[in-house]
N, C-alpha and C positions, 0 to 999 in steps of 0.2 A: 865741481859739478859732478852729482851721481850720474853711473853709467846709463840709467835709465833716462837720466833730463837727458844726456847726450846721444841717446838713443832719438831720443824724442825729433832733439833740435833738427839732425840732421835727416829727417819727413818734410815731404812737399804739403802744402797745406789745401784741401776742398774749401771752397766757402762754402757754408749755409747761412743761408740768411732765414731760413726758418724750419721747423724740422719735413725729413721730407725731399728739401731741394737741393741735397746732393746732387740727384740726377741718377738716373740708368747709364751701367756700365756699356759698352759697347754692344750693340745688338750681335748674339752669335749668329755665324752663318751657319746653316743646315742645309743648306742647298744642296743635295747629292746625297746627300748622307745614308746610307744602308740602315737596317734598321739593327744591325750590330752595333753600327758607330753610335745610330741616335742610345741605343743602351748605355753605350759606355760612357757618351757624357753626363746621361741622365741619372745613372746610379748614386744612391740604391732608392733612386726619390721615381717614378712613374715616368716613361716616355712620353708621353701626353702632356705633362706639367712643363714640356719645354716651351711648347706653344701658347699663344694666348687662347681663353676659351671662347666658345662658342656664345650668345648671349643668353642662350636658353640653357645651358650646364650648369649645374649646382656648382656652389660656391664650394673653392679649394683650402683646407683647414688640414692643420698641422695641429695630432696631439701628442703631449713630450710625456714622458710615463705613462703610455695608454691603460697598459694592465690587461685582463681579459676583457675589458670588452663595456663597461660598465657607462661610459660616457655615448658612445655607440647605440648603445641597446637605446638609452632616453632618447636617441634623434632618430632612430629609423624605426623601433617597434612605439615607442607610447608616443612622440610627436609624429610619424611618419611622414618626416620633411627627409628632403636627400640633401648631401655633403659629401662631398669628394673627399673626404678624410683620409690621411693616412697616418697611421700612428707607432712612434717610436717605443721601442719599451725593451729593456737588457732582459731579462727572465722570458728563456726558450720554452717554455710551458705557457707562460702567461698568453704570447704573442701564438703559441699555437692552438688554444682556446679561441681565442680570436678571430683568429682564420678562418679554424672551422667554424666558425658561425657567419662567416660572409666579410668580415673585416677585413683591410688594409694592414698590413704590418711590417714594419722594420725593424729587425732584431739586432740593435747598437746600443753603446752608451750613448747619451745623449750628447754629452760632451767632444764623443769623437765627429759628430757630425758638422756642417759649413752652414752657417744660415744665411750667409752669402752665396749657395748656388743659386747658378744660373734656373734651377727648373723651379726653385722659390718664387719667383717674379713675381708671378698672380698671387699668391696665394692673400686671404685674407681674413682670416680665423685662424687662434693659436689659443690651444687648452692645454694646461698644466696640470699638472697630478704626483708631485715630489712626490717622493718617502716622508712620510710624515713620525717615524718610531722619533727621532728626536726630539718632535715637540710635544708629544703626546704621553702623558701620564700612567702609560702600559709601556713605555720606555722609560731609558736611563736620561732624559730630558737634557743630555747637554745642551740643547737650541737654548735654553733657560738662564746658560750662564752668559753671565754681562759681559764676558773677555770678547766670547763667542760672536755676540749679538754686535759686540765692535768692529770684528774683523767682517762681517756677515753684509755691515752697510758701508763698509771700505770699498766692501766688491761693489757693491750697485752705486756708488759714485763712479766706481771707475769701469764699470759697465756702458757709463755714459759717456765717459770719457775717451773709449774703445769707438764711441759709434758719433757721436755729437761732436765730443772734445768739451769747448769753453765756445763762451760769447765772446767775443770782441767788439769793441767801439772802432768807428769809422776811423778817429783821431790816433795816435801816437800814445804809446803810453806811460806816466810818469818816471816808471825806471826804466833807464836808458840802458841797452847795453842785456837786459834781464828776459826785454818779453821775447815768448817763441815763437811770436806770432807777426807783429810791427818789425822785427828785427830781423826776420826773415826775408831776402835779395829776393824773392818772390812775389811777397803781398803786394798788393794790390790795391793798398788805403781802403778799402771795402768795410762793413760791420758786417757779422753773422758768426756761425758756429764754425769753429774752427776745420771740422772734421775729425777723423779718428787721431789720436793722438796715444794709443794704446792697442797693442793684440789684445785679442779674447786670450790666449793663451797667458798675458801677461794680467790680464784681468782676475784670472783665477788663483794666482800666486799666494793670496792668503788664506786661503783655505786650506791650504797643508801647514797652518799654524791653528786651526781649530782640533778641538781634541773629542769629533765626531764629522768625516767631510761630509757623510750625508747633510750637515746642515747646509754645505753651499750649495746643494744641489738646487734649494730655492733660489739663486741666484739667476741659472735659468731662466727663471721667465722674464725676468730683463735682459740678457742677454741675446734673446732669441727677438722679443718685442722691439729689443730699441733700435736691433741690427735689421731686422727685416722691416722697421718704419724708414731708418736713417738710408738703406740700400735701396730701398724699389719704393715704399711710399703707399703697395697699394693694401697693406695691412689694415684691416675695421674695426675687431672689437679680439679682445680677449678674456677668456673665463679662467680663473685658478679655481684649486681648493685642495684645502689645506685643515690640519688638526684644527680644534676651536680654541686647543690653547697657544697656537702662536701669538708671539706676545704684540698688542698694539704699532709698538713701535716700528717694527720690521715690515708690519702690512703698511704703515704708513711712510716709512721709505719707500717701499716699493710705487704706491699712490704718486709717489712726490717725483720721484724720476720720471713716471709716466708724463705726470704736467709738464714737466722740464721740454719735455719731447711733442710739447705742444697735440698730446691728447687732452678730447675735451674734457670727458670724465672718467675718471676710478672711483668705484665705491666699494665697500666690501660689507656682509654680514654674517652672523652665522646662523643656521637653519639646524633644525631637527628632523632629519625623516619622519620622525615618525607622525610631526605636524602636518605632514602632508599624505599621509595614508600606508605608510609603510610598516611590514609587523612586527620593525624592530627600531631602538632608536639608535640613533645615526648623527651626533650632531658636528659639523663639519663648518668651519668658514668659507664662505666664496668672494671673492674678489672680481668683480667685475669691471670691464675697460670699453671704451668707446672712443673711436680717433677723432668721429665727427661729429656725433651727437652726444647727450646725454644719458647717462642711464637710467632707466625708470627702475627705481626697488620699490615702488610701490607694487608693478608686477608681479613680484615677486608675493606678496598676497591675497591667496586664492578671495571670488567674491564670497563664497559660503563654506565653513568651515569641511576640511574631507574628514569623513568617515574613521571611527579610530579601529583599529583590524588587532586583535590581541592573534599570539602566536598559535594557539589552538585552532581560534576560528580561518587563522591562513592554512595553517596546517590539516585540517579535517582531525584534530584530535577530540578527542573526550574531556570532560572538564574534570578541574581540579589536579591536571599533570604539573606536577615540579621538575624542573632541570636542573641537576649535580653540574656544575661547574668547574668545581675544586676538591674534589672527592673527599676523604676525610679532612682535608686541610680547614682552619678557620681565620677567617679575617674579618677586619671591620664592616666589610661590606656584607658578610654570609657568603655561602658559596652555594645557592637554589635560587632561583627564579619561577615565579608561578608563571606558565603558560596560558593562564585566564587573564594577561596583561600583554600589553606587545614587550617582546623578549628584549632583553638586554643588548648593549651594543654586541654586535657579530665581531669576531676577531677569528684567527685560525686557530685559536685554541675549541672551536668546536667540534675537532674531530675528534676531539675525547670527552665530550659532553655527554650526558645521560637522564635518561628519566628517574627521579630519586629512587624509586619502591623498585626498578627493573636495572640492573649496572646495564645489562647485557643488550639495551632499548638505545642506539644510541642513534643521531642522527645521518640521515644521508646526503650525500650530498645535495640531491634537489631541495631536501629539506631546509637545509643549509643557505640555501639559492634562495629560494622563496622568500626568505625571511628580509632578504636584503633588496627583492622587485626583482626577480630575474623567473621567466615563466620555467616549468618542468623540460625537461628533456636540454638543456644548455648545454654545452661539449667543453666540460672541464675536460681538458688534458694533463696528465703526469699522475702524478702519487696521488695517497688519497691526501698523506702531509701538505702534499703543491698544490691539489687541488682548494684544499680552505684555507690557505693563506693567500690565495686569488682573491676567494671571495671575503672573507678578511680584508684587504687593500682596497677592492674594489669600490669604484664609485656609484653608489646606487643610481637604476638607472631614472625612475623617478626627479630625482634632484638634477639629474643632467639636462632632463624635459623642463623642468621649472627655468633653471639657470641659461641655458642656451636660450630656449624658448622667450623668457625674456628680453634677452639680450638680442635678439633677430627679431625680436615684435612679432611673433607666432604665437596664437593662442593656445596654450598649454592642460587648459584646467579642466574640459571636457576629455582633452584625450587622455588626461590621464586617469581619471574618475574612470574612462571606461577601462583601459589598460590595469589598472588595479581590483576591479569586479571582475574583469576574467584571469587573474593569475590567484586570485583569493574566494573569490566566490565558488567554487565549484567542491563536486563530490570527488575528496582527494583517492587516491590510488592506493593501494598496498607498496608502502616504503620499499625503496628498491634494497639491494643488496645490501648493506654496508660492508665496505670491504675493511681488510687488517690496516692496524694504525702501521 
């Protein structure tokens, strides 16, 4: 027997008989407690989130690579719905962007954190935002290789198997002697899910056989989803998104764990900003989750087509501007973009972008902003490098309002028509600075 079965055997077993009915661990007392103490237990997650809410509090949502600010901006500036959000994200630039605009933020890896604390309880929204360089075609795509894509749905089996475990039959099971479950001086002849039968720590064990870990870092959102259904139960929907070229199969593991975990629906699509009004294209998959209803993706299309916005006319340029991309360099693609078109997808290589006829015309950052749905005046923090590989990353915030919005049954499609007429409509400014690359 490996050490791990033996690891295994000797765990008391939870029943579940469906997912969910673990049950809450022991209520903490807080009774006394100073508001030091309530800190220390609550860190580094909000004193507040220890207690249950109020009925009139917006709903409490966890986002896992926040970034600057990009999922945030589509729920408070173009839906103007409130969420108690708070959002994880390693990159001390990105998270202080964030802040300064009114954000929530926790500066950790994601991985170092417990999605089993106690100030989790309530919460009932979870949005994801991996690093997507692996799967993406502007990376070295190891997500792409089949070794990878093996070890990748190892983890999200045993993701479940961390928080669910296995079904069990009411009965005995044919090999005697073998199961971990019937064979255990414990059970209790019951059916249901085993419970955990695996650490997260041991769940992630294969990923340092991948030869890029960014790829497990999708793993996440089962880890985070199936532990905070399996622990507290009062989790509802969750949103991903992800490169468009992650490959079927991985979104559909993902999908399939979630069923396992007795959600009602996961669906995923991929969208194009720029289908939805933005002045640059953007096309991204999302992954949609629902614990007790279904997801509508018909939602997801607007009634009347939006407005197509070329980068000029966001910009208040003049026509006929070309953008240098790749300075003398040549590729299959060219290296100009006409700015009488909406601009090509935004990466952080904008900071060294150009108008053809002018080297020295080069964008700024609001410019940069713009292109992506983020109004003038945003509080990028850090370099100007850090600063466009924010917006680079970032989630437009457009698609946040579509995708949330859906997924909360908030209507979406007037506020964003209007949130798009005033960040593009108007008489633009004299470009700010541009400062040294």
């Amino acid at each position: 027997m490996s050490t791990l079965t033996t690891s295994i055997r000797t765990r008391s077993f939870a029943q579940l008989d469906t997912a969910g009915a673990l049950g809450t661990p022991d209520e903490l007392d807080l009774t006394g407690k100073t508001p030091e103490e309530l800190a220390e237990i609550a860190f580094p997650w909000p004193v507040d989130w220890l207690f249950p809410p109020t009925p009139w509090a917006p709903d409490r949502v966890i986002n896992l690579y926040a970034g600057a600010g990009g999922w945030d901006v589509g729920v408070r500036d173009v839906l103007e719905h409130d969420l108690d959000t708070v959002g994880v994200e390693v990159h001390k630039d990105a998270s202080a962007t964030a802040r300064a605009a009114g954000f929530q933020r926790i500066t950790a890896d994601v991985r170092s954190l417990d999605p089993k604390h106690p100030a989790l309880r309530w919460v009932v929204g979870l949005v994801v935002s991996a690093p997507c360089q692996c799967w993406s075609p502007a990376g070295k795509r190891a997500g792409q290789d089949p070794r990878n894509q093996e070890l990748l749905l190892d983890v999200f089996t045993a993701a479940f198997e961390a928080t669910f475990g296995h079904w069990h039959d009411s009965g005995p099971c044919e090999w005697a002697g073998e199961c971990l479950i019937c064979d255990d001086p414990e059970w209790d002849g019951y059916s249901g899910y085993t419970g955990p039968l695996l650490t997260l720590d041991e769940v992630r064990v294969p990923i340092a056989e991948m030869t890029d870990e960014r790829i497990g870092l999708v793993a996440e959102v089962l880890i985070w989803a199936l532990t905070l259904t399996a622990q507290w139960d009062n989790l509802r929907w969750l949103a991903m998104e992800q490169s468009a070229a992650m490959p079927e199969s991985i979104l559909d593991g993902l999908r399939e764990e979630l069923w396992s975990a007795d959600w009602c629906s996961a669906e995923y699509r991929v969208l194009d900003a720029v289908d939805y009004g933005l002045a640059s294209r953007r096309k991204r998959v999302f992954l949609m989750a629902a614990r007790h209803s279904y997801v509508d993706m018909d939602a997801l299309t607007p009634a009347e087509p939006l407005p197509t916005t070329t980068a000029a006319e966001a910009l208040g340029w003049p026509e006929g501007i070309r953008v240098n991309t790749r300075g003398v360099r040549k590729t299959a693609g060219g290296n100009c973009w006409s700015a009488d078109k909406p601009a090509t997808g935004i990466t952080s290589k904008i900071r060294g972008w150009y108008w053809e006829h002018d080297k020295d015309r080069k964008f700024s950052l609001d410019e940069a902003a713009t292109l992506v749905g983020f109004r003038n005046g945003y509080p990028w923090t850090g370099s100007r490098s850090s600063c466009t590989q924010q917006i680079g990353d970032v989630v437009a915030p457009p698609m946040s309002a579509v995708v949330i919005g859906s997924l909360l049954r908030h209507s979406w499609e007037k506020p964003l028509r209007r949130y798009l007429s005033e960040i593009y409509n108007h008489t633009a400014p004299e470009p700010e600075h541009v400062l040294a690359a």
